[in-house]
N, C-alpha and C positions, 0 to 999 in steps of 0.2 A: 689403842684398844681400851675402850672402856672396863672398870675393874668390876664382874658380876657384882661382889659386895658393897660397890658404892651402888651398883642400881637398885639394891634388893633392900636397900634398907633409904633410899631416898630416891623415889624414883618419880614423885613432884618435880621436884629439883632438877631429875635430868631432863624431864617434860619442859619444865619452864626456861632452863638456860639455852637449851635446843631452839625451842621456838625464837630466839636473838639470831641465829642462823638460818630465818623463814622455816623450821622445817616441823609438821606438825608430827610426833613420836610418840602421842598418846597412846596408838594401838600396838606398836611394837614394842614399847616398853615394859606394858600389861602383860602381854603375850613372854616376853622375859622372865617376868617375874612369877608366872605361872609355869611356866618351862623348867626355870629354877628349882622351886619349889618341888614340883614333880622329881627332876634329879636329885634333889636332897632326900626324897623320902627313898630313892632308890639305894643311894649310896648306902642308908642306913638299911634297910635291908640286906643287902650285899654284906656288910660290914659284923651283922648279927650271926648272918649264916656263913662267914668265916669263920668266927668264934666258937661258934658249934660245931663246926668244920674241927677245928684247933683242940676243943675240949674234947672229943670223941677220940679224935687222935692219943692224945694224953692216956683214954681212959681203955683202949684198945692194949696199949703197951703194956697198962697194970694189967688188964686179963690175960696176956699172951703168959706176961711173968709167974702168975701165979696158979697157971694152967686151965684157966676155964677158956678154953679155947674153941667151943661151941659159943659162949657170949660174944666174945670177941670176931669169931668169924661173924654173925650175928651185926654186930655194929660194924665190922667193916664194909657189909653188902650197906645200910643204912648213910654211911660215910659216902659209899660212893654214889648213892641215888643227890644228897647232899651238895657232891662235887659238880654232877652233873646242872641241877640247880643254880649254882655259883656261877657255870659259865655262862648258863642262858641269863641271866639276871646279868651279869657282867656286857654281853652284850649289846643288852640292852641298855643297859646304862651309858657305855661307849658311844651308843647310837643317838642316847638323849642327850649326851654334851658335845655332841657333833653338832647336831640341831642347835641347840641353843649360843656355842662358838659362831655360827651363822649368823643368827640375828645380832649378837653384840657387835659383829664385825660390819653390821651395817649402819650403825651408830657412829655418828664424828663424834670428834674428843668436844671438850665441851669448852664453852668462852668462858674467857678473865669476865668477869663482874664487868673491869673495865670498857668490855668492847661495844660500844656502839649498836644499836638496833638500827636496821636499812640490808635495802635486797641488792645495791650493785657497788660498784666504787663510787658511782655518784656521791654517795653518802657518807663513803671514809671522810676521816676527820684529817684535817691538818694541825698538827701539833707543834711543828717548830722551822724555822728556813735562816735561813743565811744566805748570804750575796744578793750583790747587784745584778738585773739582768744587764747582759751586754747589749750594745747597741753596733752593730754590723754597718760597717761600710755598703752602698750601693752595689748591687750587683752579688753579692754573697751569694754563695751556693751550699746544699744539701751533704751533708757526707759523702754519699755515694756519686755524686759529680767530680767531690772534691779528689776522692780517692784516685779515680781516674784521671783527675787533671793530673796528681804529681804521682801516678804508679803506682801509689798502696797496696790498692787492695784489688785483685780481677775477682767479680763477681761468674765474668762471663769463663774462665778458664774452671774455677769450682761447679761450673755446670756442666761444662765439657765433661771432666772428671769425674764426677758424683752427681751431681744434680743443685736444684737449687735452695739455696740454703746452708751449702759449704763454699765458703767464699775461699781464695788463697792471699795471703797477706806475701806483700814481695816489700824485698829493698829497705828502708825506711819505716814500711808501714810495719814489717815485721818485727824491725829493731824498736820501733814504739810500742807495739804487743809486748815483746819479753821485755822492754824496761818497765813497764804496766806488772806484770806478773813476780819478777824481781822484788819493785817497792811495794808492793802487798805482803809479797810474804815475809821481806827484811821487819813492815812493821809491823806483823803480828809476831814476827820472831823478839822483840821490842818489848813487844804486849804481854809476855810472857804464854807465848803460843808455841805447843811445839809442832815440829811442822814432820807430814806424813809426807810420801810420793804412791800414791797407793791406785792398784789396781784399777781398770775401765771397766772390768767386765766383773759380776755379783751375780750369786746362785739366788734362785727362788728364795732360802730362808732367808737372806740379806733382806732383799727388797721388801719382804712383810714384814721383815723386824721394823724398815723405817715406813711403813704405811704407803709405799708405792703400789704391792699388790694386798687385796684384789681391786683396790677404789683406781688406781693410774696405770692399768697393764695396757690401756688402749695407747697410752701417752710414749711409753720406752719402747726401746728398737731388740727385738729379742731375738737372740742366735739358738732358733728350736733344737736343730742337733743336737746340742749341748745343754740347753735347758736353761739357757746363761743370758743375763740381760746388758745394755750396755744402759750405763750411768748417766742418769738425768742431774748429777750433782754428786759433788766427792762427799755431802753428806752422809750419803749412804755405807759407802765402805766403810767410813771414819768410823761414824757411828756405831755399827756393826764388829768394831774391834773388841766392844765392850760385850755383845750379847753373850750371856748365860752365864756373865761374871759377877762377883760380890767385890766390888771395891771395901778397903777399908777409909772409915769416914774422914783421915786426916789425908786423903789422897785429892778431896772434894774442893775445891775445880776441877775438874780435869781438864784441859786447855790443848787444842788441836788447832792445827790450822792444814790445809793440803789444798793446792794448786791441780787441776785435771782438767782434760775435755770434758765436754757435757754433750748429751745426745737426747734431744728431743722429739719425736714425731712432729709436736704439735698439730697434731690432728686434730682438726673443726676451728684452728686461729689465722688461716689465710682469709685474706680479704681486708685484713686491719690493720695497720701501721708494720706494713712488711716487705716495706722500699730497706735497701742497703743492708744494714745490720741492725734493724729494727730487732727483725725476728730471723734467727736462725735455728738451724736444724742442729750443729754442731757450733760450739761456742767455748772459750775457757775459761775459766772462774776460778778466782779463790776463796777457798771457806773456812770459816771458822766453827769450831764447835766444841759446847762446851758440854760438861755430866755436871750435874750441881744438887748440894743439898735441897732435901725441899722447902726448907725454910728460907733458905737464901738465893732460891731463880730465877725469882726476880730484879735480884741488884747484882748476877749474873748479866738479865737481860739490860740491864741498863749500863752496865760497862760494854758490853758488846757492840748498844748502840753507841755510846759515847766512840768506841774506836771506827768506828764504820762513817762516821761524821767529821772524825781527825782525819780518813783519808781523803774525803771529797774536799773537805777544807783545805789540804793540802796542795790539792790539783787545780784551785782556784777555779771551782766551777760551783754556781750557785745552784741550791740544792734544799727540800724540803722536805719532813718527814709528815710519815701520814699515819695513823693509827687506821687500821682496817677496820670497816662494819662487822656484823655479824656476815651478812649476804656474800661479801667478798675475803670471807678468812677460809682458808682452805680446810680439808678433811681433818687434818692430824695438829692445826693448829689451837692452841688456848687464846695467842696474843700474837699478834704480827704487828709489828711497822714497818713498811716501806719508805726508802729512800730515791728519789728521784733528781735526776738532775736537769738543766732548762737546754733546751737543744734552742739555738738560736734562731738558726737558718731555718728548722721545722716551725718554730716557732711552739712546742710542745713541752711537755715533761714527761721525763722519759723515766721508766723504772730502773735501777740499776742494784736496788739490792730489798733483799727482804730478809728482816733480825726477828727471830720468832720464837717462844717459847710452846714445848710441847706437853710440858708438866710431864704425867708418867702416863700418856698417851703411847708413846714410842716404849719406853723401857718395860711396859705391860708385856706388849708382843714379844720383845727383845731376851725377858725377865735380867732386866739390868737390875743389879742391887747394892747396897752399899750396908756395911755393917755400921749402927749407929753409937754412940758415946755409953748407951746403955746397954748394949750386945743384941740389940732387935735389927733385926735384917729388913731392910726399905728399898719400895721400888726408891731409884733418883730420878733426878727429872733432867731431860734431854732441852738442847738448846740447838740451835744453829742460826749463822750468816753470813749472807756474801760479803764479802771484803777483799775483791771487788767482782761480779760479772762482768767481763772485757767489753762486751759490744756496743753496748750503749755508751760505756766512758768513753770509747776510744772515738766514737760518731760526735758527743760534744766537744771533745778537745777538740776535733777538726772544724766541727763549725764554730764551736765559741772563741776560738784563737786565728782565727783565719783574716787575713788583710790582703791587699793589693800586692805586697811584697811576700808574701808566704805566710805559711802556720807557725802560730810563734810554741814553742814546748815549753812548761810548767818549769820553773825552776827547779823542782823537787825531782825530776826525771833526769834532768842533765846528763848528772854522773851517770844514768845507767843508759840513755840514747849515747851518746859522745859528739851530738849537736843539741845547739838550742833553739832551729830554726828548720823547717824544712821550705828552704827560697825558690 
């Protein structure tokens, strides 16, 4: 959520940085800051006729005391027409920042300088890669072939089950899943991450603290009895441990990491790269997420990425990062990179994490706050990133290592599968 006072005193600025995300905000910005305005002149109203409120009070007590108690009755009928006043005014006031919370909350957070002008990914930039693409033996197959040749993973039993888009990992495939989840978390525990086990399910104020609702409520799967949503990402709980708190500033980083299912609708993305574990409905991830000064969220986000690069390098899977356009940077993001890796057999690049800075987009909603070195109280700025999303990894390890003799497993997982091979 955008901070009223940075609209109200630059709201060029938010016009122009907006327009890098195609979006034109000319008229609802005006409309903001006219909105504002109006509520400003109300508060100060409300504000004067408290006072008056206050000083009548004060001057009732000297009449009671010193007995003119016809004055005083007198101001107290005046007091309470006064009071009456105050709460229509108050009201109405209540009703103007209702209105106006409205329209700021249909404002995305605004882009890094950094980001790119372009309306789709087409246009993301690539910024850095590593590795060789591999070259497959004749006859190679798809993840989802492969899985079934050596028992992995039944797509068709998670239909049976639940439907499709819950897949069930058996055998092998599952001892590759938790050694996958294990080495994430061992290296963020490394990285100096501490690590959460945290809650599936998040109340209404969770989910708007991190910008899920009202922009993503078509997106999560929500249990209405209860009022309770399940988690598109352990961002969210993680996050949300901080809201309505004041960190003190030598506490800044704050360094989280937390392992969870992830539950997606994905409503309106069938139809596009949604063979195997392309796209899943549920899926497990591990994330990282940091609070950081605002001076420093940026070399924040570049450690984050550097660790998110140590793990694919690790897994020996060739991989490239991409700096998002405006067009393709989400609601609540300032700065995203995406991490992708080369699926062989697909012959594609696959997403598998996104490292993103949200400035004090999040901590707005959240009101996250950090006391500073000079005793002034500042939102902080919120961060998060995969390290790693399973599905996608686990799809190239099976095709980028796969041969006539079996799938060969990454050195780095060994110890945590108890084979190096699935023959």
């Amino acid at each position: 959520m955008l901070q009223i006072s940075y609209i109200r005193e630059n709201p060029q600025d938010v016009i122009r940085r907006l327009a890098v995300k195609n979006l034109d905000v000319k008229g609802i910005v005006n409309q903001i800051v006219e909105m504002d305005q109006q509520r400003r002149t109300l508060q100060k109203q409300h504000d004067e006729l408290q006072a008056e409120i206050n000083r009548i009070s004060k001057e009732i007590g000297i009449l009671f005391k010193s007995g003119q108690k016809a004055e005083a009755t007198t101001l107290k009928e005046r007091s309470s027409e006064l009071k009456a006043d105050s709460r229509s005014l108050a009201d109405t006031l209540a009703a103007s920042e209702e209105e106006l919370n409205k329209l700021i909350l249909q404002l995305p957070n605004l882009p890094h300088h950094s980001v790119p002008a372009g309306k789709n990914a087409a246009q993301n930039e690539i910024v850095a890669g590593e590795g060789d693409l591999p070259v497959l033996e004749e006859g190679a197959l798809p993840h989802w072939e492969l899985a079934q040749k050596y028992d992995l993973i039944s797509f068709e039993l998670g239909s049976k089950v639940t439907g499709a888009g819950f897949p069930f990992y058996k055998g092998k495939g599952a001892r590759l899943e938790r050694a996958l989840i294990s080495f994430f978390l061992d290296e963020a525990a490394r990285a100096g991450y501490e690590e959460f086990l945290p809650p599936l399910l998040v109340n209404e104020d969770s989910a708007f603290g991190t910008g899920q609702l009202p922009d993503k409520d078509g997106q999560m799967y929500a249990v209405n009895t209860d009022n309770l949503f399940l988690i598109p990402t352990a961002e969210v709980p993680v996050t949300n441990l901080y809201r309505d708190v004041i960190l003190t500033h030598d506490r800044l980083p704050v360094r989280n990491v937390a392992y969870s299912s992830c539950f997606r609708r994905e409503a309106g993305s069938w139809g596009k790269d949604v063979r195997g574990l392309n796209r899943l409905h549920q899926f497990n991830k591990v994330e990282i997420v940091q609070i950081a000064h605002p001076d420093k969220s940026y070399e924040s986000l570049s450690e984050m990425r550097d660790h998110v690069a140590s793990l694919v390098r690790k897994l020996e899977l060739p991989f490239r990062i991409v700096r998002l356009c405006g067009g393709d940077l989400s609601f609540t993001s300032a700065l995203t990179y995406d991490f992708e890796v080369y699926s062989a057999a697909q012959d594609k690049w696959l997403e598998v994490s996104s490292v993103s800075n949200f400035e004090t987009f999040q901590s707005c909603r959240l009101k996250l706050r950090f006391r500073d070195t000079d005793g002034k109280v500042r939102l902080a700025h919120t961060l998060n990133g995969s390290a790693l999303a399973l599905p996608r990894i686990m799809a190239a390890l099976l095709e980028n290592n796969q041969s006539h003799q079996g799938i060969r497993i990454p050195g780095v997982l060994v110890p945590y599968t108890g084979f190096n091979s699935i023959p």
